[in-house]
SELUM-177736 format. One record per residue: residue number from 0; x, y, z negated of N, C-alpha, C in turn. Coordinates in nm, 4 decimals, padded with zeros to 6 digits. Example, Ala and Ser with C-alpha at 12.3 -4.5 7.8 and 13.67 -1.06 7.14 Angstrom:
REM residues 2
+-----+----------+----------+----------+----------+----------+----------+----------+----------+----------+
|   k |      n.x |      n.y |      n.z |     ca.x |     ca.y |     ca.z |      c.x |      c.y |      c.z |
+-----+----------+----------+----------+----------+----------+----------+----------+----------+----------+
|   0 |  01.3190 | -00.5690 | -00.7800 |  01.2300 | -00.4500 | -00.7800 |  01.3200 | -00.3300 | -00.7800 |
|   1 |  01.2850 | -00.2250 | -00.7080 |  01.3670 | -00.1060 | -00.7140 |  01.2900 |  00.0030 | -00.7870 |
+-----+----------+----------+----------+----------+----------+----------+----------+----------+----------+
***
This chain:
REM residues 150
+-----+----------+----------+----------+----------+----------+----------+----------+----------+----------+
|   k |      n.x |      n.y |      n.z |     ca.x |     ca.y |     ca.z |      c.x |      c.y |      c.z |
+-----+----------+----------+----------+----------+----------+----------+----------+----------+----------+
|   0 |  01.8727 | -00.3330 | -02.1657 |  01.7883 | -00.4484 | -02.1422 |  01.8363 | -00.5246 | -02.0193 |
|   1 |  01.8734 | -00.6436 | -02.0045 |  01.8786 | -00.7639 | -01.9058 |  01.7783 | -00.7581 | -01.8268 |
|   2 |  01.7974 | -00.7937 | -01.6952 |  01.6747 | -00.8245 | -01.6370 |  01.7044 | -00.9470 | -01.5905 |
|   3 |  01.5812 | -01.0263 | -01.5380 |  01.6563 | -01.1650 | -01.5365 |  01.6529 | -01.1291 | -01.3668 |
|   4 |  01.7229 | -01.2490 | -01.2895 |  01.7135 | -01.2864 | -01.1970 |  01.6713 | -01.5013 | -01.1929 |
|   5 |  01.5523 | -01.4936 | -01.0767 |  01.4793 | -01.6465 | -01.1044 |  01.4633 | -01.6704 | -00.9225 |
|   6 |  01.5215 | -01.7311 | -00.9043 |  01.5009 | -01.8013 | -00.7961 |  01.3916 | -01.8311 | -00.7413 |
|   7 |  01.2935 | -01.8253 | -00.6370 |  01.2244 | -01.8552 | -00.5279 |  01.1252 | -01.9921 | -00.5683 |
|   8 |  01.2481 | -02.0390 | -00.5584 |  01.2173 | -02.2039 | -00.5929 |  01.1817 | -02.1927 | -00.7135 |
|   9 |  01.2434 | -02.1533 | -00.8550 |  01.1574 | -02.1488 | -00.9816 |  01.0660 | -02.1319 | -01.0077 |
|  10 |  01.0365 | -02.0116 | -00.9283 |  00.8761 | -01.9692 | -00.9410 |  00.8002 | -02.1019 | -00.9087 |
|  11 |  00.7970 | -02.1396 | -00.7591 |  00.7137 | -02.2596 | -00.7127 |  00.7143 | -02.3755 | -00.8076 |
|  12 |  00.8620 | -02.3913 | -00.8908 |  00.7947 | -02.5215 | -00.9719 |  00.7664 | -02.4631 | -01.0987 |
|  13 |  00.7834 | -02.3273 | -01.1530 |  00.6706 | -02.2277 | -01.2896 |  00.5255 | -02.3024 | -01.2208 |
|  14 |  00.4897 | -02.1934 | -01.1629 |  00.3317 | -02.2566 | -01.1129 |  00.2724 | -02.4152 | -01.0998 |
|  15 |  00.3759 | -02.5253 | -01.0480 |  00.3128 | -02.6389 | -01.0447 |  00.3378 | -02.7074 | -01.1599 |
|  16 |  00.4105 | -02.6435 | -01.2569 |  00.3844 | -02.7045 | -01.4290 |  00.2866 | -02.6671 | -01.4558 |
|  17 |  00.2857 | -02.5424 | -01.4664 |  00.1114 | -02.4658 | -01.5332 |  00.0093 | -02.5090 | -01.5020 |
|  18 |  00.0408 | -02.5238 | -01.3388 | -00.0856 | -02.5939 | -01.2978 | -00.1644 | -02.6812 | -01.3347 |
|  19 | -00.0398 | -02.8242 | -01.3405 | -00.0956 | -02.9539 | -01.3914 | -00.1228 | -02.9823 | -01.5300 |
|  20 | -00.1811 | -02.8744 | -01.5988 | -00.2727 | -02.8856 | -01.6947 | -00.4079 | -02.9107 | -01.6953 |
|  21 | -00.4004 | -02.8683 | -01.5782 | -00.5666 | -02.7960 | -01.5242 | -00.6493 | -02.7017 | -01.6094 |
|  22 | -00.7206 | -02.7252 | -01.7440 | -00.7990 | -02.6409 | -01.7910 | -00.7129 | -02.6134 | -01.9474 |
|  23 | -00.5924 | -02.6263 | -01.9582 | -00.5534 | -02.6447 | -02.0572 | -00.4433 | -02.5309 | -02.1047 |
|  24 | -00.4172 | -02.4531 | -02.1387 | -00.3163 | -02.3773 | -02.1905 | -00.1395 | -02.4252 | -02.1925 |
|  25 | -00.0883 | -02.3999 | -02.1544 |  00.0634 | -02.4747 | -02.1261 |  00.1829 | -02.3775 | -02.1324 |
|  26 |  00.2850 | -02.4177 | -02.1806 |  00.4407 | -02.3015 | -02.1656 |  00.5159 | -02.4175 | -02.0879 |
|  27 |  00.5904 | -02.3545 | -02.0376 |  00.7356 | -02.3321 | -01.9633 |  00.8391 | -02.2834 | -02.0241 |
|  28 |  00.9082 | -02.2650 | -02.0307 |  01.0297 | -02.1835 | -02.0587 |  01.1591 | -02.1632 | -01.9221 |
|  29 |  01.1841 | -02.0668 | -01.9100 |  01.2913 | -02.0354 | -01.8313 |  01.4549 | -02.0240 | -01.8639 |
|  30 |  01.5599 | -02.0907 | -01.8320 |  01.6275 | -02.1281 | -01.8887 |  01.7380 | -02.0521 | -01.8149 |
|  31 |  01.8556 | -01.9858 | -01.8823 |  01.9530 | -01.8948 | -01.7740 |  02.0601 | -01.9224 | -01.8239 |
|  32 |  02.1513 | -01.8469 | -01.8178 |  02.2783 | -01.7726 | -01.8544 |  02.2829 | -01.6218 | -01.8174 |
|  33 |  02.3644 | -01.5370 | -01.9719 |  02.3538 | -01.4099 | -01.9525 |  02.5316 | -01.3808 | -01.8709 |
|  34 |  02.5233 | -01.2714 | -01.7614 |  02.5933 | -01.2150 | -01.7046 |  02.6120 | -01.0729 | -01.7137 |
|  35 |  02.7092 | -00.9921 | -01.8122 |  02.6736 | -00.8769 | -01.8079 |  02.5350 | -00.8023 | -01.8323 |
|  36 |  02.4881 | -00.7437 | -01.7462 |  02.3346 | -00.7182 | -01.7293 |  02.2194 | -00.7523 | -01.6956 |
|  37 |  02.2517 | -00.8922 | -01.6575 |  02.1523 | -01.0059 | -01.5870 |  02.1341 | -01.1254 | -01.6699 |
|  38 |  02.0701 | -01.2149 | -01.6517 |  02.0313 | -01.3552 | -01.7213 |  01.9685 | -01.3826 | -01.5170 |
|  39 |  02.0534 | -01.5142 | -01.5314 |  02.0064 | -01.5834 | -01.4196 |  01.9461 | -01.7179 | -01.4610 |
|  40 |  01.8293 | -01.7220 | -01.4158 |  01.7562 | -01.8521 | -01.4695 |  01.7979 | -01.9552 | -01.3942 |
|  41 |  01.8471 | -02.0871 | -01.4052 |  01.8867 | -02.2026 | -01.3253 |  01.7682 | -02.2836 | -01.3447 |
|  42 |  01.6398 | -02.3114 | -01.4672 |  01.6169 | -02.4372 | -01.5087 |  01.4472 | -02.3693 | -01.5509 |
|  43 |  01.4044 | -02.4542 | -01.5216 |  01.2397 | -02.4609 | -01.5723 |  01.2009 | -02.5671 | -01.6831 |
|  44 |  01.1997 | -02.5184 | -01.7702 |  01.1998 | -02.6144 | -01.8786 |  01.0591 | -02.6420 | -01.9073 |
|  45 |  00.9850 | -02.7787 | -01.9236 |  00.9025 | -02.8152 | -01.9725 |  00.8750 | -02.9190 | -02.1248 |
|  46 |  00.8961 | -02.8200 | -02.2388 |  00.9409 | -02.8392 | -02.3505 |  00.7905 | -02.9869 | -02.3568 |
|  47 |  00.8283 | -03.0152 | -02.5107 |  00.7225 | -03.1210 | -02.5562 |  00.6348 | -02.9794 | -02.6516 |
|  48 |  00.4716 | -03.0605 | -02.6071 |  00.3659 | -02.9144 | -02.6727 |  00.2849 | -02.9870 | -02.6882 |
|  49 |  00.1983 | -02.9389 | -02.7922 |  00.0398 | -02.9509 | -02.8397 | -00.0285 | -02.8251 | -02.7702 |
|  50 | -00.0955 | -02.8779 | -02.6807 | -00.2027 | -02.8136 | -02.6248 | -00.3569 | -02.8149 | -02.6020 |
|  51 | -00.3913 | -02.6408 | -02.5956 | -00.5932 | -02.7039 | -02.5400 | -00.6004 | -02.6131 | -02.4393 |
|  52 | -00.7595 | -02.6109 | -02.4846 | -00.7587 | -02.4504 | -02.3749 | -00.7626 | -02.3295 | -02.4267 |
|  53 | -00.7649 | -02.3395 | -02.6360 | -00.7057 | -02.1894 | -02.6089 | -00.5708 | -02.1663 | -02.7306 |
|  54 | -00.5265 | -02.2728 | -02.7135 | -00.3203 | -02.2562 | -02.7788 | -00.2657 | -02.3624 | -02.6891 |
|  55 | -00.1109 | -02.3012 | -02.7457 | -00.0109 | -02.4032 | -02.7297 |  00.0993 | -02.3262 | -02.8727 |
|  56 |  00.1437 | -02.4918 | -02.8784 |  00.2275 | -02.4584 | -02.9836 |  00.3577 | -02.6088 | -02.9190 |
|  57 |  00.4575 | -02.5607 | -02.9595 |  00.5946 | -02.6649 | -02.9689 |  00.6716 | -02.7002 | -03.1251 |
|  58 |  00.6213 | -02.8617 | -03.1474 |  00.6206 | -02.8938 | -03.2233 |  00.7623 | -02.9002 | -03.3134 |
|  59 |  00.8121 | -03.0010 | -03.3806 |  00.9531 | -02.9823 | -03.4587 |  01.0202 | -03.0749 | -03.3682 |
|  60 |  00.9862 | -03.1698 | -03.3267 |  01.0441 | -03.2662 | -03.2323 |  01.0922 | -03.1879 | -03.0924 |
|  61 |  00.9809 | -03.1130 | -03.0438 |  00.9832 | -03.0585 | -02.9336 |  01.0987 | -02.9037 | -02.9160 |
|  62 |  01.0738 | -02.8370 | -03.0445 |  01.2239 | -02.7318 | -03.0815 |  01.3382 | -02.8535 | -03.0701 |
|  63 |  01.3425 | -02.9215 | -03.1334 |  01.5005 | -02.9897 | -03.1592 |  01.4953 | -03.0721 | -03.0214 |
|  64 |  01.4040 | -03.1458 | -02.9441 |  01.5045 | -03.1749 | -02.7909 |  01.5486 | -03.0486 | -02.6989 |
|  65 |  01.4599 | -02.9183 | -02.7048 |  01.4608 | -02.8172 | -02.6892 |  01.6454 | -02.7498 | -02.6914 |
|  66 |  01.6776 | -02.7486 | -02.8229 |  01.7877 | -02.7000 | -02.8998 |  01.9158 | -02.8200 | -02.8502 |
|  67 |  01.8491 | -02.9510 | -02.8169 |  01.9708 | -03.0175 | -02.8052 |  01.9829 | -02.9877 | -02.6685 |
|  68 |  01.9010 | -02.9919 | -02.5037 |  01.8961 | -02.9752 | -02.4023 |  01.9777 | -02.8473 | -02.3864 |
|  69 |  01.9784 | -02.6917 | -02.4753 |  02.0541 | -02.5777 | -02.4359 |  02.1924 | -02.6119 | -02.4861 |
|  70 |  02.1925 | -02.6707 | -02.5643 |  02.3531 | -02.7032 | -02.6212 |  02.4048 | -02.7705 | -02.5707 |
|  71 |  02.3850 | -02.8613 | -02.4916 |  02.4095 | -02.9588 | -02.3919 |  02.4525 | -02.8565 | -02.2212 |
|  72 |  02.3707 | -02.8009 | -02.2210 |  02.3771 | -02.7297 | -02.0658 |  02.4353 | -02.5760 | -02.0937 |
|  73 |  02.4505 | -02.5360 | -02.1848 |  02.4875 | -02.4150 | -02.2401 |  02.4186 | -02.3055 | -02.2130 |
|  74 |  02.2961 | -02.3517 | -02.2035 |  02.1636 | -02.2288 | -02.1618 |  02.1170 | -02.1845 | -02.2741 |
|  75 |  02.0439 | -02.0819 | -02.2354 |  01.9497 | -01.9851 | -02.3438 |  01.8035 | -01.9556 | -02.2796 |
|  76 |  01.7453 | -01.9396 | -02.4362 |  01.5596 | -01.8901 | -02.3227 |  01.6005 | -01.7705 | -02.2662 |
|  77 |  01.5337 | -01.7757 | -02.1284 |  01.5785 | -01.6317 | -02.0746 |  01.4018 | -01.5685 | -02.1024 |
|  78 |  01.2987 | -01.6995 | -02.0856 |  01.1606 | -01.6183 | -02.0764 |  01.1468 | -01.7309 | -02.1032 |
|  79 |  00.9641 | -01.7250 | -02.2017 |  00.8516 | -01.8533 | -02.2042 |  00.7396 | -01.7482 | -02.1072 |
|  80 |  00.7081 | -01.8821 | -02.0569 |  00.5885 | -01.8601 | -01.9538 |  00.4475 | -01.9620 | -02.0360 |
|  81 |  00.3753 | -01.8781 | -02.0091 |  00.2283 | -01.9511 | -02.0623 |  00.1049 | -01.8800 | -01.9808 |
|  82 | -00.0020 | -01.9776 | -02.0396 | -00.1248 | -01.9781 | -01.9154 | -00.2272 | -01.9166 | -02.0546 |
|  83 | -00.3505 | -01.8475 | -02.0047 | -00.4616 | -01.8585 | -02.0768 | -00.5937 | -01.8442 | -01.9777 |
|  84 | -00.6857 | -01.9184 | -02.0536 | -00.7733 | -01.9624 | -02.0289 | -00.8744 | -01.8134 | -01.9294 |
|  85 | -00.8494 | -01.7153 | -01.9631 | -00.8851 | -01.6137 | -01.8698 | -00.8159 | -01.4989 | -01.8707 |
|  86 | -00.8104 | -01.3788 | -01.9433 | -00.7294 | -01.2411 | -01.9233 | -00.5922 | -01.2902 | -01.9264 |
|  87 | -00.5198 | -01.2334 | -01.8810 | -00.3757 | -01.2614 | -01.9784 | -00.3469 | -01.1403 | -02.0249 |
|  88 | -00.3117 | -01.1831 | -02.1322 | -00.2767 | -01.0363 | -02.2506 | -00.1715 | -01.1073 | -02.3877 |
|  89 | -00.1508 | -01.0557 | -02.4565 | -00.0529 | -01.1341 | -02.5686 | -00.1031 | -01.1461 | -02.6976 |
|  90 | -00.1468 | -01.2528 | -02.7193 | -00.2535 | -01.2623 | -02.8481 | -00.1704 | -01.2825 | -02.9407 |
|  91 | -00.2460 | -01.2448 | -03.0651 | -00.1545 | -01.2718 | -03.1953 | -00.0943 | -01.3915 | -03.2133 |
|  92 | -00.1751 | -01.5492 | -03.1991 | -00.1454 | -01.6157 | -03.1803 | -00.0413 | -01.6606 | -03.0955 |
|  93 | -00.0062 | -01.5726 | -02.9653 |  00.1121 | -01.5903 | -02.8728 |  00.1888 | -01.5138 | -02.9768 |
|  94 |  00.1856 | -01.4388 | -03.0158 |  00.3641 | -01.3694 | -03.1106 |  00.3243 | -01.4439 | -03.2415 |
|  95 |  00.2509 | -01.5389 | -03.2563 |  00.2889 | -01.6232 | -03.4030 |  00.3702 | -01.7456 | -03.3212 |
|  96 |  00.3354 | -01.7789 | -03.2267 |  00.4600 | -01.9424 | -03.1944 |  00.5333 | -01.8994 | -03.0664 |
|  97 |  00.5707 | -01.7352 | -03.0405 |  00.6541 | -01.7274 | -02.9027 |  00.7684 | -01.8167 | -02.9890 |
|  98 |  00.8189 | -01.8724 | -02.8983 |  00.9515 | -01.9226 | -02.8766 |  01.1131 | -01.7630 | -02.8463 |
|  99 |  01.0064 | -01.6739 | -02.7735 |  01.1123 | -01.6048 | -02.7522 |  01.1543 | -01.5562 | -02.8719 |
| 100 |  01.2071 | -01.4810 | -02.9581 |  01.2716 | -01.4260 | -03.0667 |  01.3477 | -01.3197 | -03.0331 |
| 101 |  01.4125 | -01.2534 | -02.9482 |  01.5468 | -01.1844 | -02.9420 |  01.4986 | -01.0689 | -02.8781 |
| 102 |  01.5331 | -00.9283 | -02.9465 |  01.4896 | -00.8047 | -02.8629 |  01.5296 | -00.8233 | -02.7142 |
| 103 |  01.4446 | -00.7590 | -02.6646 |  01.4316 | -00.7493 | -02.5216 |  01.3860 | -00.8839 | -02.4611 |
| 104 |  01.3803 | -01.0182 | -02.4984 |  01.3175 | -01.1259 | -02.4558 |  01.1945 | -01.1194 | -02.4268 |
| 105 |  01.1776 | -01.1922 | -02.2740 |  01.0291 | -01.1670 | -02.2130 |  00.9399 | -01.3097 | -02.2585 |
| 106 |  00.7733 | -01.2444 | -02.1912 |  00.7086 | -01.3773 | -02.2415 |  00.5989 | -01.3302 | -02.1240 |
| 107 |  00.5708 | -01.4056 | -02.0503 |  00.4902 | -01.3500 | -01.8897 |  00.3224 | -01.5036 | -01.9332 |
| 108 |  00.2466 | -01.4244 | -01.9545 |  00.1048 | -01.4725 | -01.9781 |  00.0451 | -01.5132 | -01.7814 |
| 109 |  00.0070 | -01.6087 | -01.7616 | -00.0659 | -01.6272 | -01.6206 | -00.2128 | -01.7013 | -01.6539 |
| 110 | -00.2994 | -01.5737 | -01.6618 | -00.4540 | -01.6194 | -01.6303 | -00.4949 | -01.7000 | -01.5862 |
| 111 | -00.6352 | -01.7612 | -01.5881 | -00.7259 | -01.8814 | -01.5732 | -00.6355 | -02.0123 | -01.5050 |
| 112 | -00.5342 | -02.0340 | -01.6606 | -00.4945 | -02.1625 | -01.6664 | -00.4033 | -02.1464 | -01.5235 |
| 113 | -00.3619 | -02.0713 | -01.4712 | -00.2754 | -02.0621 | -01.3285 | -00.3387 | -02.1413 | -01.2202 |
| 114 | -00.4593 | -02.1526 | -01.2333 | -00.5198 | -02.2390 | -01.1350 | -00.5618 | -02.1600 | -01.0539 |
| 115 | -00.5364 | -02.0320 | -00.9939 | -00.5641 | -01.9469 | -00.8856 | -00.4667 | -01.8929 | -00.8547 |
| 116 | -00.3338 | -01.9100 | -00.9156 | -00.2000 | -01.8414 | -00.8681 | -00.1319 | -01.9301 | -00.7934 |
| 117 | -00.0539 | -01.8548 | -00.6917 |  00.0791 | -01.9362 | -00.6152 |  00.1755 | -01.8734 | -00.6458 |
| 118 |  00.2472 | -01.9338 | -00.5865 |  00.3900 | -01.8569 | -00.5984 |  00.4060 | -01.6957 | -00.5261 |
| 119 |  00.3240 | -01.6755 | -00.4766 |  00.3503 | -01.5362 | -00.3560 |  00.2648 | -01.4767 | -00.4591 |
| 120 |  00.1598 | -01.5307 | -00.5086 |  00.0732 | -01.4093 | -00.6150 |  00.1233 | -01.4127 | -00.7596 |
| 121 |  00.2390 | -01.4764 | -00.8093 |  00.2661 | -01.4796 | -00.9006 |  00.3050 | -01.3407 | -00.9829 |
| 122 |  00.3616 | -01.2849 | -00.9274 |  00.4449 | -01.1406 | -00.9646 |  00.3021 | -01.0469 | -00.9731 |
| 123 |  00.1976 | -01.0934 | -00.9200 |  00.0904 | -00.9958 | -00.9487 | -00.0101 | -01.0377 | -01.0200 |
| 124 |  00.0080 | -01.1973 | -01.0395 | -00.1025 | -01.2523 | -01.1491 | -00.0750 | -01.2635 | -01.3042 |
| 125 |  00.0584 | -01.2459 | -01.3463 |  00.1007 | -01.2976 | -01.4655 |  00.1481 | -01.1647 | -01.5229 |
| 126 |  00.1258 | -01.1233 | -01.6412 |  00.1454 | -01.0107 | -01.6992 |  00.2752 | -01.0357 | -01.7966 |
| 127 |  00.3360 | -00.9363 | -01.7760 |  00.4710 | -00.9208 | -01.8813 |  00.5053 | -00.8478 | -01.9832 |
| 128 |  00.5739 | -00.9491 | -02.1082 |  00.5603 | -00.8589 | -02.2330 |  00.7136 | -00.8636 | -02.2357 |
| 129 |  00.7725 | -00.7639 | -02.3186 |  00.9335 | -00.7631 | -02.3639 |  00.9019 | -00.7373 | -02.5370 |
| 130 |  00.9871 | -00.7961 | -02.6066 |  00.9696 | -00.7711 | -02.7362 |  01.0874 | -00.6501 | -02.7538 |
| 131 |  01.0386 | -00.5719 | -02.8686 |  01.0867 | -00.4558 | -02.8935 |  01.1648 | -00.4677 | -03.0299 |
| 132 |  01.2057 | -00.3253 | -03.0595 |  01.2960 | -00.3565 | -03.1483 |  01.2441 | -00.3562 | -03.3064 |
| 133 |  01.1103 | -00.3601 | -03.2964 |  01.0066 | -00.3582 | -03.3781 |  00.9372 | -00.5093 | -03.3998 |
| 134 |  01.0136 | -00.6018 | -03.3377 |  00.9139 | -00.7115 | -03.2929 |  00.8012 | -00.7194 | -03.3038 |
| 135 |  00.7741 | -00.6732 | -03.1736 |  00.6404 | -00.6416 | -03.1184 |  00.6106 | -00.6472 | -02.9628 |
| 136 |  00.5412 | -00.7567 | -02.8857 |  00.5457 | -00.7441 | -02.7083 |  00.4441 | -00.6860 | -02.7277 |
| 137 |  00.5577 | -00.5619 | -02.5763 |  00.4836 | -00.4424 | -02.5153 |  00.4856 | -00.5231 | -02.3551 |
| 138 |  00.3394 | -00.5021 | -02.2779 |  00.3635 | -00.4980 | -02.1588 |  00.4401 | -00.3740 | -02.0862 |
| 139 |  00.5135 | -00.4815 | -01.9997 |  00.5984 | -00.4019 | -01.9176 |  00.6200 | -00.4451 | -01.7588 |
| 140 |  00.6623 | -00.3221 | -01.6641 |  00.5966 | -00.3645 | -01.4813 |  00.6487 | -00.5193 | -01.4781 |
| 141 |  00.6339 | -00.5937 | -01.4155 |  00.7493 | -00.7012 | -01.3759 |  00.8449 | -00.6529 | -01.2975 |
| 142 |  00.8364 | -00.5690 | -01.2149 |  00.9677 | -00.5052 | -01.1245 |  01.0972 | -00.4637 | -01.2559 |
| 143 |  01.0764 | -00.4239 | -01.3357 |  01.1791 | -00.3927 | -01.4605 |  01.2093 | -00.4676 | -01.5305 |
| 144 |  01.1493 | -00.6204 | -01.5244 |  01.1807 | -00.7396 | -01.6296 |  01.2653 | -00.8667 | -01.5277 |
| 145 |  01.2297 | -00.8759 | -01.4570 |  01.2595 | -01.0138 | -01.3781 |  01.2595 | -00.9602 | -01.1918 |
| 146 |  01.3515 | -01.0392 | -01.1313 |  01.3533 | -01.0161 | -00.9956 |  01.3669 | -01.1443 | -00.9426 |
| 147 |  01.2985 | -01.2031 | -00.8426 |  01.2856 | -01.3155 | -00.7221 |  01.3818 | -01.3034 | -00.6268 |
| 148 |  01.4789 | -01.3724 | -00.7117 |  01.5962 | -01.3966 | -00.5486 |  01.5635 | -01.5303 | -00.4906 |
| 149 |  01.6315 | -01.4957 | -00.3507 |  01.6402 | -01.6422 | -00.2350 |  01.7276 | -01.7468 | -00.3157 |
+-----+----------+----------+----------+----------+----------+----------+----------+----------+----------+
***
């Protein structure tokens, strides 16, 4: 399994996308290149979505600027990030429109709409799933999925 490495700074602008939903459910996507055993995220992607407060989905328009933006920059999803309206946990509905697809690909849920997280509480507010070889997300620590470099 990859673990990613995400920059400091990513995190801070993860959170102020989520944020500016306010009461609304929202993804991100994290955008890398794989290295050996790592995926380093360079890019915070804020795809095109239909959203409320309790889905999000990315439409056909929104996959294909999606698909043209990684082919263009030669990135891959390293992680989708999404908000819910209170617990975070991985609803059926999140593994009917993850974006992620690929064993071992993460998908990190951040509670009440991320409107109580910062960047310093992030790693302890947002829960992490890895899909298995069963496709199926299992939560897993964040210390074993993703690491915060300078």
């Amino acid at each position: 399994m990859s673990v990613l490495e995400i920059p400091s700074a990513l995190i801070v602008e993860t959170v102020e996308h989520l944020r500016a939903a306010r009461y609304s459910e929202r993804v991100v996507l994290w955008l890398g290149r794989p290295h050996a055993d790592v995926v380093t995220v360079s890019q915070v992607y804020v795809p095109i979505q239909i959203a409320d407060a309790g889905y999000f989905r990315i439409p056909s328009d929104g996959m294909a600027a999606l698909f043209g933006h990684m082919r263009a920059a030669r990135l891959m999803v390293a992680a989708q990030v999404h908000t819910h309206p209170q617990e975070a946990f991985h609803s059926p509905v999140d593994d009917e429109w993850a974006i992620v697809r690929h064993e071992g690909g993460l998908s990190l849920v951040v509670p009440r709409f991320c409107q109580k997280t910062t960047a310093a509480s992030f790693g302890i507010d947002a829960k992490v799933f890895r899909l298995d070889a069963d496709d199926v997300f299992v939560e897993v620590p964040a210390a074993t999925a993703y690491k915060v470099i300078e």
